[in-house]
C-alpha positions, 0 to 999 in steps of 0.5 A: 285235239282229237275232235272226231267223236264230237264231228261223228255226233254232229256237233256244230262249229258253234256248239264246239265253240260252245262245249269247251267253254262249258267244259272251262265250268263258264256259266252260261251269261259268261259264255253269251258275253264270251261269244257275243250271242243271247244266254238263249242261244247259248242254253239252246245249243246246250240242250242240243250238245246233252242229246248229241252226245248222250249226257243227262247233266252238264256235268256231263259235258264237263266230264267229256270235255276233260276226258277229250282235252286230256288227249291233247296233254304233250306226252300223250301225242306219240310219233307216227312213222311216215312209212307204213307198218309191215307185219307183227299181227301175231305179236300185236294180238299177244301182246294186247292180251299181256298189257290186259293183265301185267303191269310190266311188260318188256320187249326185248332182242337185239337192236334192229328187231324193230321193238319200238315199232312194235311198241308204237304201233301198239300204243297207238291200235290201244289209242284208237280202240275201246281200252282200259289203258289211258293214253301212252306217255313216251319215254325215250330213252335213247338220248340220256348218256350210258349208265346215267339216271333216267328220272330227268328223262321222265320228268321231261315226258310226264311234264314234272319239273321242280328240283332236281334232289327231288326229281323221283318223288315228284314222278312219283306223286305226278303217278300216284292218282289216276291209270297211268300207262307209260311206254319206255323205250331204248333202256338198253344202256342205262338198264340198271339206273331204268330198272331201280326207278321203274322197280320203285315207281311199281312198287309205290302206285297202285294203277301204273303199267309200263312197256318198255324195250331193250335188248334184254330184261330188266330184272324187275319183280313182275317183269313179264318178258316178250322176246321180239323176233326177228321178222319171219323171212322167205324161202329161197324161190324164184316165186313172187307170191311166197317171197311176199308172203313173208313179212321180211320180204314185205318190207325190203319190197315196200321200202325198196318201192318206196325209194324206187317207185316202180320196184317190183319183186319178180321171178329173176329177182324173188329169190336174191331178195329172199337170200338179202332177207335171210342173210339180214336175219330178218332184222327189220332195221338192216332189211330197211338199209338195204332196200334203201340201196335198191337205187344203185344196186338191183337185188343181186348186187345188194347179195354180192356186198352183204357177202362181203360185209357180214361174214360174222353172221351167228344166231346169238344176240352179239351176232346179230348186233354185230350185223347191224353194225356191219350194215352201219359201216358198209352204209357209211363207206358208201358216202362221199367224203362231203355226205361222210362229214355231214353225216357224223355232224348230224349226230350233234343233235340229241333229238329232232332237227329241221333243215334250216337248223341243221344248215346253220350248225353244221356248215362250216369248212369244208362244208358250206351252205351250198353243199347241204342243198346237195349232201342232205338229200342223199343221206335221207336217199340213204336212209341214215336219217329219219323224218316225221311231219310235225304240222308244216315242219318236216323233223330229222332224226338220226335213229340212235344207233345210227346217231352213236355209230356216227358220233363214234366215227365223228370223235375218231375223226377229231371233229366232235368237239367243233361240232358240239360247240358250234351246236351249243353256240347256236342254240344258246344264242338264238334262244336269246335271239327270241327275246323281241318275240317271247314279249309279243312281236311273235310270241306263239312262235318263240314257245314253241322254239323252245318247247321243241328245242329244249333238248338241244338247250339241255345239251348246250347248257352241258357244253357251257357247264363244262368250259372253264369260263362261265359266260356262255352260260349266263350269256344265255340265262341272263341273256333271257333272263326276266322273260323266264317269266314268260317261259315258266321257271323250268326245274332244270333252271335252278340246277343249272344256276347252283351249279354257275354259283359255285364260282364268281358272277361275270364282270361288269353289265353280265353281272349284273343282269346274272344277279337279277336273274338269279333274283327273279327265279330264286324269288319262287323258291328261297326269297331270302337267297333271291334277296341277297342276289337282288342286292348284289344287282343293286351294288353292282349297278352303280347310281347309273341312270341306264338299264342295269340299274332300272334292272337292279330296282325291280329285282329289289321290289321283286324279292320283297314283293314275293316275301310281303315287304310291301311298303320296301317293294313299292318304293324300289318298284315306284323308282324301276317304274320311272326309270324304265319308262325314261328309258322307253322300255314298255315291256320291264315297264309293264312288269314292274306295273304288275308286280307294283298291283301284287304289292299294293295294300289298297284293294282300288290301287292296287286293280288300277295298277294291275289293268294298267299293266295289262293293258300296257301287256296287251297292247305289246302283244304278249298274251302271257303276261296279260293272262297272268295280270288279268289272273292277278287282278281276279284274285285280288278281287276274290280275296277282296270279295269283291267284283266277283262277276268282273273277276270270272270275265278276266279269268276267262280272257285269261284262259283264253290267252293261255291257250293262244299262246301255247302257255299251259302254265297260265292256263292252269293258272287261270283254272286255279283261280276259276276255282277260288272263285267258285268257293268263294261263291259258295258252290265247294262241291265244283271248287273241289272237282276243279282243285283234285284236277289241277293238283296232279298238273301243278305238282308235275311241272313244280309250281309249289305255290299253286299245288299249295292254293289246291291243297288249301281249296281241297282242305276247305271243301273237305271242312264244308262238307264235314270231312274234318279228318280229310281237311285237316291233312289237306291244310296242313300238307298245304301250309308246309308248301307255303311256309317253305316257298314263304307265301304269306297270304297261302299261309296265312289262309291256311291258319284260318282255315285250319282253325276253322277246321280245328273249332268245328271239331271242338279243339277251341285251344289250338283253332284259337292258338292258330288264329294268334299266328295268324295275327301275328304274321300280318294284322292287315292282311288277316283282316283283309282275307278273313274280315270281321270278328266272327271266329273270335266271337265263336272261340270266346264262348267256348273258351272266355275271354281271358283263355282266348287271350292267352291261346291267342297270345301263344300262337303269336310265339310259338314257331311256325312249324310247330303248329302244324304239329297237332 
């Protein structure tokens, strides 16, 4: 978080602790209980926070802090080069004035011009200035195949995840409200597949704007196009000052200086510098490459090779492509045997890499752990990889025309296959190494391994996809398996598990725990498929005391949980419970405890067995699951209407734990209850603030279920505040998600409250006939969530009681999409 604008304001280390619990809408004995000061202190330092930062309310405070928070989002933090920016202040200002009134704008020229430098340093002079763009999303391009479709690529930067069929409209609907500035850079090999989805993101949101890069236009309507040239390059002079004086000779000598300190352009070397500068073209990439030799060659030296290498030097785009290739090759004849080898197995990596992952893929005959401690460093000398700091990690990077030129000489060679499968072993294998660690012996840290690594498990799960045989990838998936509940059920999971059920599940213990894989995931989405998989555990497993039928009976609960066969799930969770308890797995323990409190009937058992569960979590030191059972226990007693000042103290600890985790999922979770609960208290208007904020984030990562708890909270507020027309589309948008994932209890809230909505504009029949479905799906629960007599009171003095009989009676038959049908 970019915390200056509140340090420039003076605000104190307690009044930022402050500041963020009032912008999680805590009240002020919720925050004193928090921080364990007086509810004066805390109002004390509130009033101070309101003159520092200029607010007249605290919905003041609020609003800045969702504005300073939205800063953090992950596609929002761009990379920041180690090394310094040179030149391109005229292209800068143009290209301020073109992003003020154009909402396409691409840079194009040949690869080497330093476009996504360019574009880069751009979002990020825009990022530090007053602008009336939003923050950039990145979206890079550069690893997606050639000619592939790009949409999974920016569902990965704008953090959408669901299904992959519906990948496109679930961009379009995380773009569809709100300013939203997306910087897309490397388009020049998927072109066609980038320009129909940006074409198609243009055409259906109203404040989108795109900078994109690539070797030539996209050919969309409305594309402004700005050629990036390469940088202006020096006369031929023996004067210092003139050589520097343009900007290709500013670079070659700060890059040089950089890998030689002590370089220095001077009268015997000014002109062989200027004549490398115009030989390069001034292409910022190939000038960087050669400096980088200024260890080995001094200026005139590095001339006498470029004479040699690049006799196909032309002005047209092709030539100067053909150059940098050129560069590429004389780069790479330079190498050892030893760096050669290493340097095209480097290009394995779709993305970033660090040292010690590096060392363990890529060392194997005839290169060992001993001979990276010596090859690495002089590919970096080399500056055929890239680094970045990220926090205390040094990344690596091959930039991508350097990784393709290295990958084709890695596949000529006959080395790629090895490569790729040594890469995916590892991958796969130490995601499932991290199980310990996800369930709270380091948990921080094992989110963010995967966080940061799911490129490389992508593309490992490509490999394993490929091969003949299944087990690699279900070794991983179900090798993971229920911690996926700690890791969040990523869209990618499901197309993944569609593609492995075209052939039969693996033999013996793998099967088994594959099945209750797909149970648990599948369980979200489609809980009859999960069924019949929780079932296939079941018969799989035997009448065997071990671990895979104690797998076996939580997944049956499971499933039956999640579609509200409450008294079937109890028993199968009742039994796993035992089972895993005999077996002195506290972890699957504590998971069958919680899922036992969501399908508990009685309000007092069913708390006991979700504090039980977290406390169990809590104590093993996962911070995820317990956030989400302290969540669980919240809306068990809101929907109760009970406890309610209990239910804001856990879902406080619940954020709180999210965000120490690292899991943005049961934050947002934690939020979306927050909001429950200040409806439930009456106060609709913060409820509504709260729903139209998270509603966008829910949609993005395809969590079905809460986008339609905040399409149900909006339609609510709408009908409070006599919005009758809103709330009705709100309720019913929000009843088809929850028919289609088959939550009862959203639908079952949405049919009251859209017969709610129905009666208070005089359409006593169909609230009536909604009512009767409602009755009718559960009795029990109808009356739990929406108790007394209140709405049939209302109907039966508008409408009889023989008429309300007979409507009720008709919503109890009639299916239930057909009543969303006004």
């Amino acid at each position: 978080m970019d915390a200056d604008p509140l340090r420039a304001a003076g605000v104190t280390p307690r009044e930022l602790q402050i500041f963020w619990l009032v912008g999680d809408r805590l009240h002020n004995r919720e925050i004193a209980d928090s921080l364990q000061v007086s509810e004066r202190t805390v109002e004390s330092h509130v009033s101070s926070l309101l003159r520092k930062l200029g607010g007249s309310s605290r919905l003041a405070l609020v609003d800045t802090a969702v504005r300073l928070r939205a800063r953090r989002e992950p596609g929002t933090v761009l990379p920041r080069p180690l090394s310094s920016f040179v030149g391109r202040d005229q292209e800068t200002g143009d290209l301020v004035r073109l992003l003020g009134t154009h909402r396409l704008l691409t840079l194009t020229g040949p690869a080497g011009t330093g476009k996504t430098r360019l574009a880069l340093r751009l979002a990020l002079r825009l990022a530090q200035s007053v602008s009336t763009l939003p923050p950039a999303v990145l979206v890079d391009l550069a690893s997606v195949p050639p000619g592939d479709d790009v949409e999974r690529a920016f569902a990965d930067a704008l953090g959408v995840s669901g299904d992959e069929r519906r990948l496109r409209s679930l961009i379009r609907e995380a773009l569809a409200e709100g300013r939203h500035w997306l910087l897309v850079d490397n388009c020049e090999h998927v072109t066609g597949t980038a320009a129909a989805l940006l074409a198609d993101l243009l055409a259906t949101t109203e404040r989108l704007h795109v900078l994109a890069t690539g070797h030539g236009p996209l050919g969309v309507a409305g594309e402004v196009v700005y050629e990036v040239a390469p940088l202006p390059v020096p006369e031929e002079t023996d004067d210092p000052a003139v050589v520097l004086g343009a900007a290709a000779g500013r670079l070659f000598a700060d890059r040089a200086s950089a890998v030689s300190p002590g370089f220095e352009v001077t009268p015997g070397n000014a002109r062989h510098v200027a004549m490398v500068c115009r030989r390069l073209d001034g292409l910022p990439l190939a000038i960087e490459l050669a400096a980088a030799r200024i260890r080995f060659f001094s200026p005139a030296e590095l001339l006498g090779r470029l004479d040699d290498r690049f006799a196909l030097l032309t002005d047209g785009a092709q030539g100067r492509h053909r150059t940098l290739e050129e560069a590429l090759q004389w780069s790479h004849d330079l190498l050892g045997d030893g760096e050669r080898t290493l340097f095209e197995r480097c290009s394995v990596f779709p993305g970033e890499f660090d040292y010690d992952t590096a060392a363990q893929v890529l060392a194997y005959p005839p290169l060992g752990s001993a001979d990276l401690v010596g090859l690495f460093p002089r590919l970096l000398d080399r500056s055929l990889i890239s680094r970045r700091r990220r926090d205390e990690t040094t990344e690596y990077r091959l930039l991508d025309s350097v990784r393709q030129f290295a990958h084709r000489r890695l596949v000529s060679r006959g080395g790629a296959e090895t490569a790729r499968e040594q890469h995916a072993r590892h991958h796969l294998r130490h995601g499932v190494s991290l199980l310990p660690d996800l369930r709270g012996r380091d948990q921080a840290s094992a989110m963010r391994w995967f966080d940061r690594h799911w490129g490389d498990l992508r593309t490992a799960m490509r490999w394993a996809l490929d091969r003949p045989d299944t087990v690699p990838a279900w070794e991983f998936l179900a090798g993971v398996g229920t911690g996926w509940e700690i890791l969040g059920a990523r869209g990618e999971l499901f197309g993944w598990i569609d593609r492995l059920l075209e052939r039969p599940l693996p033999a013996g213990s793998l099967g088994v725990r594959a099945a209750v894989t797909c149970s648990v995931l599948l369980a979200y989405q489609d809980t009859g498929r999960a069924l019949t998989f929780a079932e296939q555990a079941y018969e799989r497993a035997g009448d065997g005391a071990g671990p895979d039928q104690a797998l076996a009976l939580l997944a049956l609960g499971w499933v039956k949980m999640y579609g509200e066969d409450r008294a079937a799930a109890a028993g199968h969770l009742e039994h796993a419970a035992a089972r895993f308890e005999a077996l002195g797995d506290d972890w699957h323990r504590a998971l069958t405890m919680s899922a036992l409190g969501h399908a508990g009937s009685g309000t007092a058992t069913a708390l006991a067995r979700t504090a039980e569960a977290a406390d169990l979590f809590g104590r093993l030191r996962d911070h995820v699951k317990r956030a989400n059972c302290l969540s669980q226990l919240a809306v068990r007693a809101i929907e109760e209407h009970t406890r309610l000042d209990d239910a804001a103290t856990w879902l406080a600890e619940a954020g709180r734990l999210a965000r120490l985790s690292g899991n943005d999922h049961e934050r947002l979770h934690a939020e979306v209850f927050r909001a429950h609960l200040d409806q439930q208290r009456g106060d609709h208007a913060s409820a509504a603030t709260s729903y139209a904020a998270l509603l966008g984030q829910f949609r993005r990562i395809g969590d079905r279920r809460c986008t339609a708890r905040c399409l149900l909270g909006l339609g609510r507020a709408a009908t409070e505040g006599g919005e009758h027309d809103l709330a009705r589309r709100r309720l019913t948008e929000g009843l088809e998600l929850a028919l289609g994932v088959g939550d009862l209890r959203a639908t079952m809230t949405g049919l009251c409250l859209l017969a709610e909505c129905e009666r208070a504009t005089g359409r006593f029949e169909r609230a009536a006939v909604l009512l009767g479905a409602a009755e009718r799906l559960d009795p029990e629960l109808r009356a739990r969530l929406f108790p007394g007599d209140a709405p049939h009171a209302a109907l039966r003095d508008r409408l009889g009681a023989a008429d309300l009989e007979a409507a009720l009676a008709a919503g109890g038959r009639t299916p239930l999409p057909d009543l969303l049908s006004p």
